[in-house]
mmCIF file as gemmi writes it, N, C-alpha and C atoms, coordinates in Angstrom:
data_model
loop_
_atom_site.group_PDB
_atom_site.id
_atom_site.type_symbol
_atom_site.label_atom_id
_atom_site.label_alt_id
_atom_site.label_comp_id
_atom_site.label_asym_id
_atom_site.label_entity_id
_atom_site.label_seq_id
_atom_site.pdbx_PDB_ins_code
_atom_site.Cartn_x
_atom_site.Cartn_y
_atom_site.Cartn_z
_atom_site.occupancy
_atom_site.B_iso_or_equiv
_atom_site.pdbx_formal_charge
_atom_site.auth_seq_id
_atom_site.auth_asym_id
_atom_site.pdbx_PDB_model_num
ATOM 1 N N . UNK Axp A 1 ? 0.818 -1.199 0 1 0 ? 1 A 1
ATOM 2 C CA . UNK Axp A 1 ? 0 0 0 1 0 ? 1 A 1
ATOM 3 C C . UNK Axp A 1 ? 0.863 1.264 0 1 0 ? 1 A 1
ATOM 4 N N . UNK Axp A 2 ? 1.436 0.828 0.363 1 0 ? 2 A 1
ATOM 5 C CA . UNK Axp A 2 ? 2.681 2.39 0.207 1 0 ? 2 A 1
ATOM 6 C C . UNK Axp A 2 ? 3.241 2.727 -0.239 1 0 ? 2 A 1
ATOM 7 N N . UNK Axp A 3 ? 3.244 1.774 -1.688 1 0 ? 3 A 1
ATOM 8 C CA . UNK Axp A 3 ? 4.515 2.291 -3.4 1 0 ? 3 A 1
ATOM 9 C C . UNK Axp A 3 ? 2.698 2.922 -3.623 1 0 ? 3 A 1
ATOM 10 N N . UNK Axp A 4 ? 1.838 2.383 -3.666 1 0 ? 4 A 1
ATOM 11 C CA . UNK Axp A 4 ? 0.896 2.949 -4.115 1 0 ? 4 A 1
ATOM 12 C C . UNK Axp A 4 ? 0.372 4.439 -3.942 1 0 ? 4 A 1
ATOM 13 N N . UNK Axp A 5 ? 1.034 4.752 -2.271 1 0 ? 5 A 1
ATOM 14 C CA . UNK Axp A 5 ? 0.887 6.235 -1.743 1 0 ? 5 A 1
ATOM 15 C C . UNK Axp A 5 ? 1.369 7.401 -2.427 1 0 ? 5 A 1
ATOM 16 N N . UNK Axp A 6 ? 2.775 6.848 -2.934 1 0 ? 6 A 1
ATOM 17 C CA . UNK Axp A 6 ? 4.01 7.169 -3.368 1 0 ? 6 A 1
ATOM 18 C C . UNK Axp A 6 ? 3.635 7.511 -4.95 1 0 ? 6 A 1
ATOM 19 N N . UNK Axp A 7 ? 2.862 6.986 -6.006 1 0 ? 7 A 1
ATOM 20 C CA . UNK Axp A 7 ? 2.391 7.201 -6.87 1 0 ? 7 A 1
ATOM 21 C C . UNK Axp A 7 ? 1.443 8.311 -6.958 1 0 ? 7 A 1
ATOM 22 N N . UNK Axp A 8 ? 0.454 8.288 -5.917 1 0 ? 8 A 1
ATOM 23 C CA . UNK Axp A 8 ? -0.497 9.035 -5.62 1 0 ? 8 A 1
ATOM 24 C C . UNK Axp A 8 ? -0.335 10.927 -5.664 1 0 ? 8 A 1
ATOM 25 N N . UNK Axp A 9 ? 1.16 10.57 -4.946 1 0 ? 9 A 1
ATOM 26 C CA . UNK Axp A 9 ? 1.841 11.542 -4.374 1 0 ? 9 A 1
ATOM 27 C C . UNK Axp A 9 ? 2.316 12.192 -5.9 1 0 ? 9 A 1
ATOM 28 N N . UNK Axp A 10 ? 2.759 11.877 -6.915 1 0 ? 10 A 1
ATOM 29 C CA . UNK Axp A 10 ? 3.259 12.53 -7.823 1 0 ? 10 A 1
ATOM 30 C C . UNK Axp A 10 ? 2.448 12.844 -8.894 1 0 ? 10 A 1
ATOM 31 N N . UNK Axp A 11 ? 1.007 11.862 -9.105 1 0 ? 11 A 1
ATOM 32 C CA . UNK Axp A 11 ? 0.191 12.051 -10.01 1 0 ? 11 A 1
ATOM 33 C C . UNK Axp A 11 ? -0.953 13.183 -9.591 1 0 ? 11 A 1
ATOM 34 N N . UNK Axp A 12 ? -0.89 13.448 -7.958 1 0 ? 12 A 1
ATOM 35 C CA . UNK Axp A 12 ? -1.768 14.499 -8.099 1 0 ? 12 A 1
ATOM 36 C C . UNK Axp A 12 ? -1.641 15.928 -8.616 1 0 ? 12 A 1
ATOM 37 N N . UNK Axp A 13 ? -0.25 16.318 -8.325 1 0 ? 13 A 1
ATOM 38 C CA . UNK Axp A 13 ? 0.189 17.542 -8.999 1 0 ? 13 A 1
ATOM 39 C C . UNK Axp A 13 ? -0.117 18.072 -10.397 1 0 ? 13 A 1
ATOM 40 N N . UNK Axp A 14 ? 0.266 16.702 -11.299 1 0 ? 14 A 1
ATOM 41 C CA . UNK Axp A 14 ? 0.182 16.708 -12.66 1 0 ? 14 A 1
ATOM 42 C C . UNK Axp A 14 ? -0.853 16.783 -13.125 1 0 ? 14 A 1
ATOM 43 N N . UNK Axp A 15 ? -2.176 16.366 -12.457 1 0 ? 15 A 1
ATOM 44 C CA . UNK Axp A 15 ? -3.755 16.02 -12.769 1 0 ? 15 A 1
ATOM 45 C C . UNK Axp A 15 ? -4.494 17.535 -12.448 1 0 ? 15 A 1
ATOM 46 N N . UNK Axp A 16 ? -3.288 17.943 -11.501 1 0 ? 16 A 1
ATOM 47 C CA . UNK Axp A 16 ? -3.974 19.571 -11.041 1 0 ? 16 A 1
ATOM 48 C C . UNK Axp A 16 ? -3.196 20.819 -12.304 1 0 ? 16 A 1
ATOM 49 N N . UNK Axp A 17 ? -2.114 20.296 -12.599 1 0 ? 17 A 1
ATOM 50 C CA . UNK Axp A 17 ? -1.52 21.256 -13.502 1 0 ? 17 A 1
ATOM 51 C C . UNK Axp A 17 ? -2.018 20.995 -15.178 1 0 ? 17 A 1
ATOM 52 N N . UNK Axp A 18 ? -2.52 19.702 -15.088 1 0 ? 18 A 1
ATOM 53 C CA . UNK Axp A 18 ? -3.042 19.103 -16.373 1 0 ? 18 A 1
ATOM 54 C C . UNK Axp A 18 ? -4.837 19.83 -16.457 1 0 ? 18 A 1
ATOM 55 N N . UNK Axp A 19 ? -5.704 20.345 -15.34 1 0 ? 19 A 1
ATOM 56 C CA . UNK Axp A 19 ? -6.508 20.697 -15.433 1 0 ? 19 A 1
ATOM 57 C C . UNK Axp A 19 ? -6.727 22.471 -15.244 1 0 ? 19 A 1
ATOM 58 N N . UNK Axp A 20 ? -5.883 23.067 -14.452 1 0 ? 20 A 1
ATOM 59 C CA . UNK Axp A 20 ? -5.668 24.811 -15.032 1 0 ? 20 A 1
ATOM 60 C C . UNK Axp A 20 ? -4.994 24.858 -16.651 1 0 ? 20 A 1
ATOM 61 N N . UNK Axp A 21 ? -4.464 23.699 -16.689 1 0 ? 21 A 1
ATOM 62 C CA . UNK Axp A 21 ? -4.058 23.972 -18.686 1 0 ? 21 A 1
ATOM 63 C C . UNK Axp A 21 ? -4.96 24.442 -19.215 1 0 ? 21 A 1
ATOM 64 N N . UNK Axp A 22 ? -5.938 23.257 -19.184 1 0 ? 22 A 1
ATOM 65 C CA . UNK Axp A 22 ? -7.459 22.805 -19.998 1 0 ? 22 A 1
ATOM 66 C C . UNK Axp A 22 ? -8.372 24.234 -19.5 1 0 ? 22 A 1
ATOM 67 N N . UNK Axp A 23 ? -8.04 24.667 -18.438 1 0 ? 23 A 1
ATOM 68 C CA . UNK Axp A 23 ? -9.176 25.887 -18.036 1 0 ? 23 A 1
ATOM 69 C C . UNK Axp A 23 ? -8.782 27.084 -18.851 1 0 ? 23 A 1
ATOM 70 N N . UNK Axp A 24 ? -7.608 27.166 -18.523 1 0 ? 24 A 1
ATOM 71 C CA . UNK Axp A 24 ? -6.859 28.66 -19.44 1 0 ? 24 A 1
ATOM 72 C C . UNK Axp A 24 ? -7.416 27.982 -20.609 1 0 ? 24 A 1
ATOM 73 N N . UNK Axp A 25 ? -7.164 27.475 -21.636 1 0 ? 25 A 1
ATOM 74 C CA . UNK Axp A 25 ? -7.116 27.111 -23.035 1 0 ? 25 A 1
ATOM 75 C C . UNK Axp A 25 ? -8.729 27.687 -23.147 1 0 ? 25 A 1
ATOM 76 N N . UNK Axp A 26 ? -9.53 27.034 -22.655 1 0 ? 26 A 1
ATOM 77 C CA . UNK Axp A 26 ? -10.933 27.269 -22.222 1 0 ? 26 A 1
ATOM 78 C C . UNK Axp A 26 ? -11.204 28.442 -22.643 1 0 ? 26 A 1
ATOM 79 N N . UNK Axp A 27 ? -10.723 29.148 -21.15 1 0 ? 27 A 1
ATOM 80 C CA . UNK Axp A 27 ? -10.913 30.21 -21.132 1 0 ? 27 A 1
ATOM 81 C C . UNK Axp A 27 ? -10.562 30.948 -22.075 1 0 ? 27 A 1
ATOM 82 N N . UNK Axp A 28 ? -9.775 31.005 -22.85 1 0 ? 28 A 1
ATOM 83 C CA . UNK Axp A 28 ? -8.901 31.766 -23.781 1 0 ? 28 A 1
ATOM 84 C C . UNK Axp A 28 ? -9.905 31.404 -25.22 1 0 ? 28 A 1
ATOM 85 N N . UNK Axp A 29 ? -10.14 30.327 -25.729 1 0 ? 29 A 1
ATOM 86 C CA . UNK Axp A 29 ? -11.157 30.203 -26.657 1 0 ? 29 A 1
ATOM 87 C C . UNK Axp A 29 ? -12.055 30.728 -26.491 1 0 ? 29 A 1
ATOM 88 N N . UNK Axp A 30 ? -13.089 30.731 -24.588 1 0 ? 30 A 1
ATOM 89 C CA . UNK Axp A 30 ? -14.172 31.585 -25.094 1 0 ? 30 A 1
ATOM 90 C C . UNK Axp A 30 ? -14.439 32.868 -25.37 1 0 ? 30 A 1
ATOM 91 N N . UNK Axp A 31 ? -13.319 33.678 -24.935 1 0 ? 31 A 1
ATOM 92 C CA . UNK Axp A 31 ? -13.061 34.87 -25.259 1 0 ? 31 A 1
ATOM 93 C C . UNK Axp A 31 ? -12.91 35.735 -26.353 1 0 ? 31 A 1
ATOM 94 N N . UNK Axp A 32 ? -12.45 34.497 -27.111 1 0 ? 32 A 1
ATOM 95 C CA . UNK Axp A 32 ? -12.231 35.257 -28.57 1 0 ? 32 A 1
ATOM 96 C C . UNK Axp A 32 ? -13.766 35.498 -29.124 1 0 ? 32 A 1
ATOM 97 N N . UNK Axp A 33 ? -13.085 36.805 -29.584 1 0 ? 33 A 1
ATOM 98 C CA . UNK Axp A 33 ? -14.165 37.648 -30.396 1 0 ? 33 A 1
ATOM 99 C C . UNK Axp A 33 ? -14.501 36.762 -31.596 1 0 ? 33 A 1
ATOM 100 N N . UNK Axp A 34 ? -13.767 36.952 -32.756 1 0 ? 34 A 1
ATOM 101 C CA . UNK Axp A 34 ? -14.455 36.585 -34.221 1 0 ? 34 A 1
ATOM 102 C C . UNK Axp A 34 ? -13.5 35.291 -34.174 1 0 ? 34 A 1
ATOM 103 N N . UNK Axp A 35 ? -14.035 34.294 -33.636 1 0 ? 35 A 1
ATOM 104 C CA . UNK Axp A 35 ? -13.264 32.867 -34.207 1 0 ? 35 A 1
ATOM 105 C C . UNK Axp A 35 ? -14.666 32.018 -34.676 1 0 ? 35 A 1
ATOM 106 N N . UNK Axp A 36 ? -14.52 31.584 -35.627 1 0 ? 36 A 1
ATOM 107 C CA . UNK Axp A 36 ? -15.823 30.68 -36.748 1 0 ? 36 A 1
ATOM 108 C C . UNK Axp A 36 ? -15.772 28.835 -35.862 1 0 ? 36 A 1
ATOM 109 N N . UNK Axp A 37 ? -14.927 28.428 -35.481 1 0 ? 37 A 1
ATOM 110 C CA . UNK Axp A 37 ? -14.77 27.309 -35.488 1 0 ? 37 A 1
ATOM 111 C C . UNK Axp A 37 ? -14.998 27.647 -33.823 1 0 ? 37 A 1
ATOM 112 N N . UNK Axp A 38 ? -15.07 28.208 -33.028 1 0 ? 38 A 1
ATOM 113 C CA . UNK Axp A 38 ? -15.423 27.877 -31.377 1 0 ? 38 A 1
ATOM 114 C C . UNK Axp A 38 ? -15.923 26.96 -30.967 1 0 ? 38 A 1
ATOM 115 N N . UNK Axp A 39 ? -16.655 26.505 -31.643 1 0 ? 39 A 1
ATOM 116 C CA . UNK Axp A 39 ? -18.164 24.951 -31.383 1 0 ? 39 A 1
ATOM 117 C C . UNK Axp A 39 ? -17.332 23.947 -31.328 1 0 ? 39 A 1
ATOM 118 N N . UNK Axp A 40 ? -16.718 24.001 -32.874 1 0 ? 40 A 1
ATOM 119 C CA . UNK Axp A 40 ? -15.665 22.826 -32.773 1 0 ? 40 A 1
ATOM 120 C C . UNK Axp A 40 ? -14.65 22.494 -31.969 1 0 ? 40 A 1
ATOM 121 N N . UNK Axp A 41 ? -13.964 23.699 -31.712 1 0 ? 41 A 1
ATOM 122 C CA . UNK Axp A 41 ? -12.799 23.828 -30.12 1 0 ? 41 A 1
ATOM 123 C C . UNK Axp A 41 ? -12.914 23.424 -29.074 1 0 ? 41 A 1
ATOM 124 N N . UNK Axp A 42 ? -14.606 23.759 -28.781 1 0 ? 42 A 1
ATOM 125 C CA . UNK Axp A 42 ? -15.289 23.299 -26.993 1 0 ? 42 A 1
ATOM 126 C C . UNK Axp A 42 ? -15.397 21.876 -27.485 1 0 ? 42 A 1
ATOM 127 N N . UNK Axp A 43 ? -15.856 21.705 -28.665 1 0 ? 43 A 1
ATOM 128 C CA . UNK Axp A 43 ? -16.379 20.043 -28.358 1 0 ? 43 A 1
ATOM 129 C C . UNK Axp A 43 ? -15.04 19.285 -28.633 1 0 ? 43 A 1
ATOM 130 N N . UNK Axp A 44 ? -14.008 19.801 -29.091 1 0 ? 44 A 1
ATOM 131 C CA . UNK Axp A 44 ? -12.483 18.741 -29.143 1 0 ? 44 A 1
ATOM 132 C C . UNK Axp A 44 ? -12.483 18.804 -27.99 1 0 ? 44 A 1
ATOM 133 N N . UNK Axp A 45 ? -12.164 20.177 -27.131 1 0 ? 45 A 1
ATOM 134 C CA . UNK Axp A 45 ? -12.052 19.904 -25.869 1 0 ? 45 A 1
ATOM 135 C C . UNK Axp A 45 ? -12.458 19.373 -24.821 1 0 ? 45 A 1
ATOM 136 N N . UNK Axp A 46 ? -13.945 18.972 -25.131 1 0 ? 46 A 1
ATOM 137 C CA . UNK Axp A 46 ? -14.477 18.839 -23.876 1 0 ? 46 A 1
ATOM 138 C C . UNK Axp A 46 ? -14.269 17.04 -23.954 1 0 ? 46 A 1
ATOM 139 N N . UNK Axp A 47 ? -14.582 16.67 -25.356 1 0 ? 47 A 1
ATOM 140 C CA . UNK Axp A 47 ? -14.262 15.218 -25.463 1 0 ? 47 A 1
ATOM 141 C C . UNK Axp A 47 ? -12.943 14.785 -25.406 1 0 ? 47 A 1
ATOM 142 N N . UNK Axp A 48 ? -12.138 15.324 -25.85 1 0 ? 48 A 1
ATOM 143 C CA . UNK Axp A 48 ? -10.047 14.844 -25.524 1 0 ? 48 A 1
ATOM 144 C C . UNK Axp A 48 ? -9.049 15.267 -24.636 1 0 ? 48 A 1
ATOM 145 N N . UNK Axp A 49 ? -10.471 16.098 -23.954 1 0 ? 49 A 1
ATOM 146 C CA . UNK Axp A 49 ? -9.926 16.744 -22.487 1 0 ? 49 A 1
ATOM 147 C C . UNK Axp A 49 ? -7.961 17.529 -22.829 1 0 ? 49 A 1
ATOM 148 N N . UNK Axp A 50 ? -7.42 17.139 -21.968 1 0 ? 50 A 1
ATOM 149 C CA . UNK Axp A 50 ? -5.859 17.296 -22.386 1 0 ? 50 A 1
ATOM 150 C C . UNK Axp A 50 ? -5.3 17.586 -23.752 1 0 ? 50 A 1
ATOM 151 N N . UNK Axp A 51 ? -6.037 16.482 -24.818 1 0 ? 51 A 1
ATOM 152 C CA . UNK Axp A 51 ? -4.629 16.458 -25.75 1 0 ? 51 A 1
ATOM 153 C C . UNK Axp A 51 ? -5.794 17.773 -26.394 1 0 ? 51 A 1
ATOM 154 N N . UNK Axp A 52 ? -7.281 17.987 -26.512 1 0 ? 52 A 1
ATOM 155 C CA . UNK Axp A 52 ? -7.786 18.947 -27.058 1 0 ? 52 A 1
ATOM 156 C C . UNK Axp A 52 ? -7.241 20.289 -26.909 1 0 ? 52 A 1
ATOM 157 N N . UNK Axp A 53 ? -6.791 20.632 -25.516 1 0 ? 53 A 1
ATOM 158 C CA . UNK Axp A 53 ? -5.94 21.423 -24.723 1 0 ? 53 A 1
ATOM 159 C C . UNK Axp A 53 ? -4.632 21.919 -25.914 1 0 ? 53 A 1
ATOM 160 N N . UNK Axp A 54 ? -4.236 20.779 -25.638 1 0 ? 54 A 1
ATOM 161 C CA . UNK Axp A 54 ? -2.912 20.647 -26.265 1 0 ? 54 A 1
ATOM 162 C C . UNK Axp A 54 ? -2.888 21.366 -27.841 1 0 ? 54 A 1
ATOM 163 N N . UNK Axp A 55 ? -3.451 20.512 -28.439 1 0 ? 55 A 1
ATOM 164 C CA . UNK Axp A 55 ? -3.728 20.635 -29.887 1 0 ? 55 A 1
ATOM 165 C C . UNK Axp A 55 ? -4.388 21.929 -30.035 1 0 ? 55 A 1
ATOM 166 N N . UNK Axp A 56 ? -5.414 22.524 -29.272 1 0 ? 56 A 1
ATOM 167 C CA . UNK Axp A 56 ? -5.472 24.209 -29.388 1 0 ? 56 A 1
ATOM 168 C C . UNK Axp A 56 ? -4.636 25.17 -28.968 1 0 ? 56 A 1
ATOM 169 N N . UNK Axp A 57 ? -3.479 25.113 -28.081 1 0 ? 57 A 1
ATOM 170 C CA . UNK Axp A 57 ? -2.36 25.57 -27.77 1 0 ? 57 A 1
ATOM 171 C C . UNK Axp A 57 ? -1.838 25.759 -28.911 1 0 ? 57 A 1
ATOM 172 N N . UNK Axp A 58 ? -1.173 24.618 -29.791 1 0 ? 58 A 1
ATOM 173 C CA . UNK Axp A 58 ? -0.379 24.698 -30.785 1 0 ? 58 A 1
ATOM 174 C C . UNK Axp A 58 ? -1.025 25.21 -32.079 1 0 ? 58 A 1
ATOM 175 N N . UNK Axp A 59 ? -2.421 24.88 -32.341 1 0 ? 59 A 1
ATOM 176 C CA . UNK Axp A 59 ? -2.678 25.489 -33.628 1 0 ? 59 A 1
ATOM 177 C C . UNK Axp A 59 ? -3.726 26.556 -33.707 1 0 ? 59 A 1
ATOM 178 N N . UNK Axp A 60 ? -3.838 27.111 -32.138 1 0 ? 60 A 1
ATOM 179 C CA . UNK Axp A 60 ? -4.565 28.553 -32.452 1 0 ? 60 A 1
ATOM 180 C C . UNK Axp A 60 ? -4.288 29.405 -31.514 1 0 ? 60 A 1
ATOM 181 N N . UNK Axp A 61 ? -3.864 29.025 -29.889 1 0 ? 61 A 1
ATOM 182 C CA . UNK Axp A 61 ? -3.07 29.709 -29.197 1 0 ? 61 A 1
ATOM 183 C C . UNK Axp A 61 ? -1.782 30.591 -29.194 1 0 ? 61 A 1
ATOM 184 N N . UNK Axp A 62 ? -1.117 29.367 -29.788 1 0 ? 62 A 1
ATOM 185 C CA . UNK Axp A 62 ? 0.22 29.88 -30.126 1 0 ? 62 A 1
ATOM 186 C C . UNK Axp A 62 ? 0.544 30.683 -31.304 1 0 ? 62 A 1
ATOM 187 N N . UNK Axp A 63 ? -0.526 30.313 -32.243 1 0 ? 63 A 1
ATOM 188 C CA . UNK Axp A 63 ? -0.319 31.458 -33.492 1 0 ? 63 A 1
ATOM 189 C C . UNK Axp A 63 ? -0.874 32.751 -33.224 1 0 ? 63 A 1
ATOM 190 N N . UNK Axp A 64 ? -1.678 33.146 -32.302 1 0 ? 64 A 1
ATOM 191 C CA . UNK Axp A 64 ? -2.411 34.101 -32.066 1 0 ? 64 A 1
ATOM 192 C C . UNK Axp A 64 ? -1.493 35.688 -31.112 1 0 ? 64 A 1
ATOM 193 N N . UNK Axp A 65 ? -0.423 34.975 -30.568 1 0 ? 65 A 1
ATOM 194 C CA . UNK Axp A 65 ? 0.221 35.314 -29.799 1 0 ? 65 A 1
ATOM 195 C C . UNK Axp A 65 ? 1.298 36.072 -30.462 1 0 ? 65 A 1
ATOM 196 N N . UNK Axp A 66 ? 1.39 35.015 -31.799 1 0 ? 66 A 1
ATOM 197 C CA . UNK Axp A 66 ? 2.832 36.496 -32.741 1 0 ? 66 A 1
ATOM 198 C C . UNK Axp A 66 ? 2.869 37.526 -33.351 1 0 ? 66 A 1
């Protein structure tokens, strides 16, 4: 029971830093003014949780930013 504690111990951090990702990203999609595809963004996201996260980071977050 106690390698198991020990697991516990490192996956909660990541599950908490893995879910303010997903909120900012969120948040940051619903904000935008004139984006056409929003519907599609919430529903990647809400169904692929993380990697939806992810994958809007890189192809509309990050371009938005330069």
């Amino acid at each position: 029971m106690g390698a198991m504690m020990g697991v516990g111990v490192l996956a909660l951090p990541l599950v908490l830093l893995f879910g303010v990702f997903w909120i900012w990203m969120l948040i940051d999609l619903l904000q935008r003014r004139k984006f056409e595809d929003k519907l599609v963004w919430v529903l990647v996201m809400i169904f692929l949780f993380i990697l939806g996260a992810v994958l809007y980071y890189f192809l509309v977050y990050s371009k938005g930013r330069k």
